[in-house]
N, C-alpha and C positions, 0 to 999 in steps of 0.2 A: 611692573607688577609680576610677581611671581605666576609661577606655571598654576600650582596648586590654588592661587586666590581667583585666577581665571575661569579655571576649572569651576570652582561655588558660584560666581556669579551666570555662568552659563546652565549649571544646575536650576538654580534659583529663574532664571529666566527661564527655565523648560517647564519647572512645576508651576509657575504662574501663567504661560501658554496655557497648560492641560488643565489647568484653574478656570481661566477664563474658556477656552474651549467645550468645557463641560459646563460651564454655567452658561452660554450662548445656546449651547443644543439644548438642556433643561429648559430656557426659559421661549426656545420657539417649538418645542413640543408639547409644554404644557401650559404655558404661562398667553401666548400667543400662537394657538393652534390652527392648523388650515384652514383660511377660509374665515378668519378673524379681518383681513384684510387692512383697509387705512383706517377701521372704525376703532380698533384696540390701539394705544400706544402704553409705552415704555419708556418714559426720560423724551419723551417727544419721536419717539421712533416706532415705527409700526414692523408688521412680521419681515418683511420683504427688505428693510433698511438692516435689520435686525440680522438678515441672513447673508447678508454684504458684509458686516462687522464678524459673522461666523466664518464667512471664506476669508477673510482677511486674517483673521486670529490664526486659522487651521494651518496658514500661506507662512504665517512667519515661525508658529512652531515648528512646522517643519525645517523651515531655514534651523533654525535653534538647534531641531535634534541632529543635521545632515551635520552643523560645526560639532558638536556632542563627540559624533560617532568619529569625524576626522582627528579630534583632542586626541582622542583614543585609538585611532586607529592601530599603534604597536602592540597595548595591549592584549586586543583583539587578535590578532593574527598570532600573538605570542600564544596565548590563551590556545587556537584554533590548532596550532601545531602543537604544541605541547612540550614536554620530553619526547626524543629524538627514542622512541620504541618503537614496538609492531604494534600496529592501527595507528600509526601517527596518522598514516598516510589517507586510511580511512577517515580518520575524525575530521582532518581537514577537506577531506571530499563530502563528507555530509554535510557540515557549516557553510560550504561552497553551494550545493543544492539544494539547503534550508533556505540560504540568503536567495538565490535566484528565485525558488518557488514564492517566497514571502512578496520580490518584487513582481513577479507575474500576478498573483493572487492580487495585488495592490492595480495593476495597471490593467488587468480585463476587464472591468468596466470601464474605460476610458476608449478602448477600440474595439469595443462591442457595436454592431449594428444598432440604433433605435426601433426598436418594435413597437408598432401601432398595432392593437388589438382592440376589439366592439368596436369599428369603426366600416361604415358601407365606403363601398365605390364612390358613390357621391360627397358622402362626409370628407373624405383622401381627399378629392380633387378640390372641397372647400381647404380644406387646410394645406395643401401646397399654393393654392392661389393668394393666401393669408386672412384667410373669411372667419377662421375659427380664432383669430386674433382679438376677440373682442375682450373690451376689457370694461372692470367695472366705474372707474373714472371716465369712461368716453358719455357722451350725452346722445340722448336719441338721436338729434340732429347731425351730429358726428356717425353716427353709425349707420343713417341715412346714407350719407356721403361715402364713408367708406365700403358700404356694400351694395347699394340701389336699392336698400329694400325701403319703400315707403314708413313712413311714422305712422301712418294710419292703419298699414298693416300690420306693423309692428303692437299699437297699443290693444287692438281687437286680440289679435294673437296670445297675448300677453295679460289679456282680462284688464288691462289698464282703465280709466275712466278719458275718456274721448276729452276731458278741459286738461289732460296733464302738458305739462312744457313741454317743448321737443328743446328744451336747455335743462331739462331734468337731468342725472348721472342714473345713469345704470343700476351703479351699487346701493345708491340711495332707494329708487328705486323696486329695486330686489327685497330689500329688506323690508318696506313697508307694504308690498303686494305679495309677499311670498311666493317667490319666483329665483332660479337661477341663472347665472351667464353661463349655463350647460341651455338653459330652457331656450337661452334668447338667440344660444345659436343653432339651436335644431331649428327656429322659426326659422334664421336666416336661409337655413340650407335647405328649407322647405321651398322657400318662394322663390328661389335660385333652381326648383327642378324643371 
């Protein structure tokens, strides 16, 4: 295969990456928005599968454009240096700390600290313990279990009707007592003071 046919197909696979790339983020920002949870799908996939198949898509575009830029690597540096005048030397030291700054800009959020803010002392110590772990798939009975907090207090707390399951879910739940898994763990970490 020719250098030049290589090149279009490596093309062609980057514009369909940034194809698919943008139609994965259109369709879990608008299509399937926070908090849409397992009750929305899409081809059988909810938001959360959805943003698996986005980190997958983004993981291999990248691959794509990292071979892109290697295809091209001579051109680039031919480009960068130029003719051999004054300010070569310049132009190649600013595409030098364009490309660096562009990679720092790309990787500080990756070794940024996580910051936890509106959050008490107590809330902290429930979520290093994994108390704030709850999720809308677990069952009151499960959530019994994982945290000690009784179902009884839980359903009083939670305006529940005293006949509901303790094999009820959460999320099912939530939705037909209008209530959140923000609400269910402030009980939690109420009854845990």
């Amino acid at each position: 295969m020719k250098g030049s046919h290589f090149n279009f197909i490596i093309d062609i696979a980057a514009f369909a990456g940034f194809v698919f790339l943008t139609t994965t983020g259109v369709l879990l920002r608008y299509l399937l928005p926070p908090g849409s949870g397992r009750f929305a799908t899409i081809w059988g996939l909810d938001r959360h599968q959805w943003g698996t198949v986005h980190f997958w898509v983004s993981v291999l575009f990248f691959g794509i454009l990292a071979l892109h830029l290697l295809l091209h690597w001579r051109w680039i540096i031919g480009f960068l240096k130029g003719r051999v005048k004054d300010g070569s030397v310049l132009r190649l030291g600013l595409g030098l700390v364009g490309a660096l700054t562009l990679i720092a800009f790309a990787a500080a959020p990756l070794i940024a600290p996580i910051e936890i803010s509106g959050i008490s002392g107590k809330q902290l110590h429930a979520l290093n313990n994994g108390i704030l772990t709850i999720r809308g798939n677990m069952t009151l009975m499960e959530l019994e279990q994982s945290t000690g907090v009784p179902v009884d207090y839980l359903l009083k707390r939670l305006h529940l009707p005293l006949a509901t399951s303790k094999n009820a879910k959460l999320g099912q739940l939530s939705k037909k007592y209008n209530f959140t898994i923000a609400d269910v763990r402030k009980v939690v970490i109420d009854y845990q003071e």
